[in-house]
N, C-alpha and C positions, 0 to 999 in steps of 0.2 A: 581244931584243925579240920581241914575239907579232904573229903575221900578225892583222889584221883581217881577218874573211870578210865577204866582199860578198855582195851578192844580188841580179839581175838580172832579177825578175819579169816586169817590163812596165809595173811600179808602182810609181812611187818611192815612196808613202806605204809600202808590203808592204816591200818592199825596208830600209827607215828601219826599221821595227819590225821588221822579222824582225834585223835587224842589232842593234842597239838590244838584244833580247831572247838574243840567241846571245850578245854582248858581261858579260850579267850571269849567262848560266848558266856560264861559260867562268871569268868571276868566284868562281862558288863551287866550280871542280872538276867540274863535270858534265860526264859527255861527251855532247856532240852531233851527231847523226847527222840531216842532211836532204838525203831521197835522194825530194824531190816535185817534178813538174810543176807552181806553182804560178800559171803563166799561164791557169789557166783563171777565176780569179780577176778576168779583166782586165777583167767585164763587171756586177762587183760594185760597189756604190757605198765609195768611199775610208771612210764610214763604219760600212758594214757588217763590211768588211776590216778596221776597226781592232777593232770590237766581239769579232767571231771570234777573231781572230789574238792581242789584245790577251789577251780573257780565258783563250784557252785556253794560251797560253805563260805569261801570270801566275798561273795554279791550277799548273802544271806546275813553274814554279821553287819556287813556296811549297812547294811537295810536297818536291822535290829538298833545298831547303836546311833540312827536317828529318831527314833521312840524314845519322847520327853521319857513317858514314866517307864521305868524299869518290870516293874511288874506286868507291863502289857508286851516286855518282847520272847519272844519265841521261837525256833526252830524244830522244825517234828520233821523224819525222817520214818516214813512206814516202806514196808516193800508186800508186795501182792502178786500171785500168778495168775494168770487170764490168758486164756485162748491161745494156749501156747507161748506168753510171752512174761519175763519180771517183769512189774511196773514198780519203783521206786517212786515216791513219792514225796518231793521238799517242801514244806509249805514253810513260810517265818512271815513276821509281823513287818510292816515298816510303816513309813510316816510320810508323807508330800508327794508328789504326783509323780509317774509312772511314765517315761514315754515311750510311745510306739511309733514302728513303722510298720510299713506293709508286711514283714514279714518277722519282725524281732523288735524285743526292748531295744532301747538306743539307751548311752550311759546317761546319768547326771552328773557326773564330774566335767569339772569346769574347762578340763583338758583331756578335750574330746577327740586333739588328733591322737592321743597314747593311751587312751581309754576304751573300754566299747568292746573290745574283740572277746573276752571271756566266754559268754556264752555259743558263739560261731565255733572256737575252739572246741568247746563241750561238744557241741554238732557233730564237727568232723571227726572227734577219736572216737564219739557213741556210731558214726556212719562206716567207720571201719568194722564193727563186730554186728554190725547188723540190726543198730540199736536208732528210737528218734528221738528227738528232746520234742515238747512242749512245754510254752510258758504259759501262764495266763495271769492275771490278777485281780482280785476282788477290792473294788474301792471302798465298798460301804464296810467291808467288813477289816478293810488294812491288811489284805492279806495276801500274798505272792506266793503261785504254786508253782513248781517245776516239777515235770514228771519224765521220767526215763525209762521207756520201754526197751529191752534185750530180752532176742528168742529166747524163748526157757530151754537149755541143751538137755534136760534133765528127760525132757517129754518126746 
């Protein structure tokens, strides 16, 4: 039998989904690594949290579950303070080419007009509290980062 991993935000809705989401990456072999403080979250509204958390674990498994071998997929979830701000940091594994535009990944799903918005979404509830997304992606190494910076209230 497999350990269920829990998670004890401060937020059951985080908590439900991060759970929820580790339970289907763990489903296709991915390893998972969340090594974040994400109680600073606890000031975000439950639908923000889900919009964020939601889309960016769901870009990250679609990614993961086109990685032929099981053993090379991944999700890591670190968080870091700097110069006044959380940096959370997503990195996972995927497979096939990446596109960009000037200003954002565009999807790869084949239905492009109902697809795509995920990350814009993340944007705009991280641009209500003060927060900015970066994407990037590293081709040689198969590797997609997303990074979310929010002021640190703490400092």
């Amino acid at each position: 039998p497999t350990r269920k991993q829990s998670f004890h935000t401060g937020n059951l809705i985080l908590d439900s989904l991060l759970t929820e989401k580790v339970s289907r990456a763990e489903a296709l072999g991915a390893e998972v690594m969340i090594a974040a403080d994400l109680s600073v979250f606890s000031s975000i509204s439950d639908f923000d949290l889900c919009t964020i958390f939601g889309n960016i674990l769901d870009n990250a498994l679609e990614a993961c579950a086109q990685v032929p071998q099981p053993e090379s997929r991944y999700i890591h979830l670190r968080s870091q303070t700097s110069a006044g701000f959380i940096v959370f940091t997503l990195t996972n594994s995927y497979e096939g080419a990446r596109l960009h535009s000037a200003a954002s990944f565009l999807t790869t799903k084949s239905d492009a007009n109902h697809h795509g918005y995920g990350l814009s979404n993340v944007r705009a509830a991280l641009e209500k509290h003060g927060g900015v997304l970066i994407a990037q992606d590293d081709p040689q190494k198969r590797e997609f980062q997303l990074s979310i910076m929010l002021p640190d209230q703490q400092s």
